[in-house]
C-alpha positions as CSV (number, residue, x, y, z in Angstrom):
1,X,66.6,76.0,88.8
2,X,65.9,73.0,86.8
3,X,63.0,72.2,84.3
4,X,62.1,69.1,82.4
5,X,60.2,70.2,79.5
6,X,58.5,67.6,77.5
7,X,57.5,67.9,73.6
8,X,56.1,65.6,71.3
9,X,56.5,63.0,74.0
10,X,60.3,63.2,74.3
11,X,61.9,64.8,77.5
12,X,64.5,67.9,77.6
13,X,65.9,69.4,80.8
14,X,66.9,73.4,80.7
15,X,69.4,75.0,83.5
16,X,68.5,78.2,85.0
17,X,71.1,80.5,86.4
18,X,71.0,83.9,87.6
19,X,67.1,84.2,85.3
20,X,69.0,82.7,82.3
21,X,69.8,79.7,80.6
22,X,72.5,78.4,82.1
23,X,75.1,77.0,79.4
24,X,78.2,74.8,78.5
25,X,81.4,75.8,76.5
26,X,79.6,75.0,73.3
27,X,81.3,71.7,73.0
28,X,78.9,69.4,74.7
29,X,76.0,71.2,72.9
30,X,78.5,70.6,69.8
31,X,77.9,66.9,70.3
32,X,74.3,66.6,71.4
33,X,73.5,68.5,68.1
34,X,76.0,66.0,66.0
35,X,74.9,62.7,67.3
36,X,71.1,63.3,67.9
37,X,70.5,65.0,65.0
38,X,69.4,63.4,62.1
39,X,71.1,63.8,59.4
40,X,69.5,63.3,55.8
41,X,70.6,59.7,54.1
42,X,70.4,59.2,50.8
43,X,67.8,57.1,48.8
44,X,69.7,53.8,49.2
45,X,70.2,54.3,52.9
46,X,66.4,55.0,53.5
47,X,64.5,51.9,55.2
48,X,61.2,51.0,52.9
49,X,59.1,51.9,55.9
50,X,60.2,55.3,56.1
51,X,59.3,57.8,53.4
52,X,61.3,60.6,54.6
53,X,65.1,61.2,54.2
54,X,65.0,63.5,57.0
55,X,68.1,66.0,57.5
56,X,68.0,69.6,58.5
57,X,67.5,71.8,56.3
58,X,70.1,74.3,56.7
59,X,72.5,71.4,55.0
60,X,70.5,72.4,51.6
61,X,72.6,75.8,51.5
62,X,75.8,74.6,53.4
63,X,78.7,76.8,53.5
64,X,81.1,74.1,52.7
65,X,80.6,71.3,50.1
66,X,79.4,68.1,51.6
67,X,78.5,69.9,55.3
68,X,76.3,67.8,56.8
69,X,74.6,68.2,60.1
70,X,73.9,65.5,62.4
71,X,73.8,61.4,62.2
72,X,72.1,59.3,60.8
73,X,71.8,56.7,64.0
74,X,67.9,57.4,63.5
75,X,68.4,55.0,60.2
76,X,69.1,51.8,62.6
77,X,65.9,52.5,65.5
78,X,64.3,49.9,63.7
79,X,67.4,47.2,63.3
80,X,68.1,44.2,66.0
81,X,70.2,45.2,69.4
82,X,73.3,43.0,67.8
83,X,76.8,43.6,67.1
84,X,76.4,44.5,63.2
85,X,74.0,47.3,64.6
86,X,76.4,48.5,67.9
87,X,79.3,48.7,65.2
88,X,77.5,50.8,62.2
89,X,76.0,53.7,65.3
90,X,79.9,53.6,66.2
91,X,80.8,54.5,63.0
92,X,78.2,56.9,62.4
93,X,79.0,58.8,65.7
94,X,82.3,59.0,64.6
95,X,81.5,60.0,60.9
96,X,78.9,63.1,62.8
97,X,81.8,64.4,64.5
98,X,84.8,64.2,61.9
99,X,83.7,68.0,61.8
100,X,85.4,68.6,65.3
101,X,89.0,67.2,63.8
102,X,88.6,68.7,60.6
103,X,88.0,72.2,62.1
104,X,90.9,71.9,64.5
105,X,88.3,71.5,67.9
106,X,89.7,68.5,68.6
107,X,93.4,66.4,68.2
108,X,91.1,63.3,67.9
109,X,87.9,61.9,69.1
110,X,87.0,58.5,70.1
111,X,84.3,56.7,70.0
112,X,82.8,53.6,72.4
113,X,79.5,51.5,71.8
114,X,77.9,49.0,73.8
115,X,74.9,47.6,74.7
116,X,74.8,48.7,78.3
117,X,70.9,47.4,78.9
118,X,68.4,45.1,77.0
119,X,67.0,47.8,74.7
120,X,70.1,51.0,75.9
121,X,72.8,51.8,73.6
122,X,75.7,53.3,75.4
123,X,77.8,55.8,73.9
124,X,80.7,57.4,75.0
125,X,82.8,60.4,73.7
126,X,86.3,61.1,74.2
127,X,87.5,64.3,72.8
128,X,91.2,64.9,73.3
129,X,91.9,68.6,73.0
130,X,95.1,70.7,73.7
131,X,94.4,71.2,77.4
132,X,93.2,68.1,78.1
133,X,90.3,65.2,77.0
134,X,86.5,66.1,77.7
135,X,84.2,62.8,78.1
136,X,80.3,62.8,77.1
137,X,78.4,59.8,77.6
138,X,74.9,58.9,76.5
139,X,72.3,56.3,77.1
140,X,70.2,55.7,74.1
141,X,66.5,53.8,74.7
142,X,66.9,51.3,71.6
143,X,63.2,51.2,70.0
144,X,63.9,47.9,68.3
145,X,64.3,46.4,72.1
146,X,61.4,43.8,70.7
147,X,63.3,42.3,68.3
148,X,66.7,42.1,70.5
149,X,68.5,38.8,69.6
150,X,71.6,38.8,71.5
């Protein structure tokens, strides 16, 4: 059984199976969490409209130096759908999940961007692994689809 559950006007869908969540091998929920996420930015990085850094805060008392949780794509909802903008939420996805190669879950991990829509970011994962290469891909609704110039 499937529901869509909607909070604070954004939309998540839970698996049933067998009257329990049904669930993945922890990698795709690995990368959900990493990308979508925010992660806190520092004061330089903060937009003057925003007030708050964000972050979770779990990354206050992290286990290792520097651990950080998440990305900080949030930081560019408000920037143009351009190039500058498709290449710096490339880079952050692939600084969110540096984790995954630095703990040994992944040989590498690659990274794609585009602007698959007026106002859609696509992004798509490529995680190569011993056994093989898992593939996530996302479509983002840009909220700066307004001020698109491409």
């Amino acid at each position: 059984m499937d529901m869509l559950l909607t909070f604070d006007g954004k939309k998540f869908d839970l698996n049933i199976y067998k009257n329990d969540f049904k669930t993945d091998d922890g990698l795709e929920t690995a990368v959900i969490i990493s990308l979508f996420t925010d992660a806190r930015c520092t004061l330089d990085e903060l937009p003057k409209e925003e007030k708050s850094r964000r972050g979770w805060w779990g990354d206050s008392y992290p286990e290792v130096d520097g651990d950080i949780t998440g990305s900080k794509l949030w930081l560019l909802a408000r920037e143009k759908q351009n190039e500058e903008t498709r290449k710096k939420a490339k880079e952050w996805c692939e600084e969110s999940l540096q984790w995954m190669i630095d703990e040994k879950l992944a040989q590498s991990i690659t990274v794609e961007t585009e602007w698959v829509d007026d106002g859609f970011l696509g992004i798509k994962v490529t995680i190569q692994r011993p056994k093989g290469k898992l593939v996530f891909k996302y479509k983002i609704n840009w909220n700066a689809q307004t001020n698109s110039d491409q």
